[in-house]
C-alpha positions in Angstrom: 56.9 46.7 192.7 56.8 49.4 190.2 59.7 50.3 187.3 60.3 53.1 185.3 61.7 54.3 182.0 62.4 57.3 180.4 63.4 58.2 176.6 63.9 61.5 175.8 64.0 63.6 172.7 63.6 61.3 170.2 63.0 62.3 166.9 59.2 61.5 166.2 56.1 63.9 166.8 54.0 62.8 170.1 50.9 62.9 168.0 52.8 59.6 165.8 54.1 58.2 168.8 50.8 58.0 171.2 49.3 56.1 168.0 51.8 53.1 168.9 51.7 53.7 172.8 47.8 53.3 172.7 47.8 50.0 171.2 50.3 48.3 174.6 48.6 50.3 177.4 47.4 47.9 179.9 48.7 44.9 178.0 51.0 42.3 179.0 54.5 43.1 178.8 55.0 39.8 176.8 51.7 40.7 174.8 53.4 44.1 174.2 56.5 43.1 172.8 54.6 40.9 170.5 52.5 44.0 169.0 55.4 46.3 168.6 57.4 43.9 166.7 55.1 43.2 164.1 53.9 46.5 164.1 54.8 48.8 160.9 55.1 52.3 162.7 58.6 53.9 163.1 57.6 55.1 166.4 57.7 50.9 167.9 61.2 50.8 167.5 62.2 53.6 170.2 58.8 52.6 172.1 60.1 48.6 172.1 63.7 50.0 173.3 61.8 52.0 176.3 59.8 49.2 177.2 62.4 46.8 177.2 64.4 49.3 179.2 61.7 49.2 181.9 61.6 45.5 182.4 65.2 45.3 182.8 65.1 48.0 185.4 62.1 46.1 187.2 64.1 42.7 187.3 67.5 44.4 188.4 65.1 46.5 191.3 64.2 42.9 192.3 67.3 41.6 192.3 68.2 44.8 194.7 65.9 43.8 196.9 66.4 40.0 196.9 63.1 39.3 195.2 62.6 37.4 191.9 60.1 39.1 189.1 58.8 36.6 186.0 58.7 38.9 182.6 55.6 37.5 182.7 54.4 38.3 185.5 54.3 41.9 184.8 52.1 44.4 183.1 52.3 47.4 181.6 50.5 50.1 184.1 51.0 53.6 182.5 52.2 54.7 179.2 52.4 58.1 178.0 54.2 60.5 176.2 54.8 64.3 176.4 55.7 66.7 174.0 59.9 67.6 174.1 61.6 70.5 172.8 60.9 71.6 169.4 63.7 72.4 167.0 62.9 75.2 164.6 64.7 75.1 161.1 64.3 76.7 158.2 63.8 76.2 154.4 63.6 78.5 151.3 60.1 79.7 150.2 58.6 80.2 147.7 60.0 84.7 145.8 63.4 84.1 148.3 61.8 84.1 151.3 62.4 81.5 154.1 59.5 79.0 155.4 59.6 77.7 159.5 59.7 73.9 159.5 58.7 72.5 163.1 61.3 69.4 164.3 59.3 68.2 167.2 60.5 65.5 169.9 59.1 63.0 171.9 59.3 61.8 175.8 58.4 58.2 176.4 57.6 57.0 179.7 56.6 53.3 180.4 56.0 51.8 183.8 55.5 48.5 184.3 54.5 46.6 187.5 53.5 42.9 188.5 50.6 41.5 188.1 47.9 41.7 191.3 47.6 37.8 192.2 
């Protein structure tokens, strides 16, 4: 059995956020909380939240469907995050004029599955 979860627009660049997303692919979800909490990027905090999010819609999938699923039991199988919508501001420049300043978002997905016995 596979879960999903999504986050959307959060307010971190993709390029920061696949930084912490490479270090849990393919880990343990156990393994993965562990890294993330003691990890000193911003970007674990909404990545933790996602992942959590997944394992909690993983066990109530199983409870759907009348099985029982062991946190750790399961493993992360694909991480990844895309590029959201990018909010363009502006600020003054330098003789009055006005400089673009780039406010880019992030999607995080994180699916997690059991592990093959």
């Amino acid at each position: 059995m596979e879960a999903r979860a999504i986050a959307k627009h959060i307010r971190m660049s993709p390029r920061k956020v696949r930084l912490v997303v490479d270090l849990i692919r393919g880990r343990s979800v156990n393994d993965a909380v562990s890294v993330l909490k003691f990890s000193k990027k911003a970007a674990a905090v909404p990545v933790g939240k996602t992942l959590r999010s997944a394992v909690a819609n993983a066990q109530d999938l199983a409870d759907r469907d009348g099985d029982s699923v062991d946190v750790d039991d399961m493993v992360i199988s694909r991480v990844f995050v895309d590029e959201g919508p990018t909010l363009k501001r502006w600020r003054a420049g330098a003789m009055g004029r006005a400089t673009p300043r780039k406010r880019r978002t992030s999607h995080i997905t994180v699916e997690v599955k059991a592990k093959e016995s």
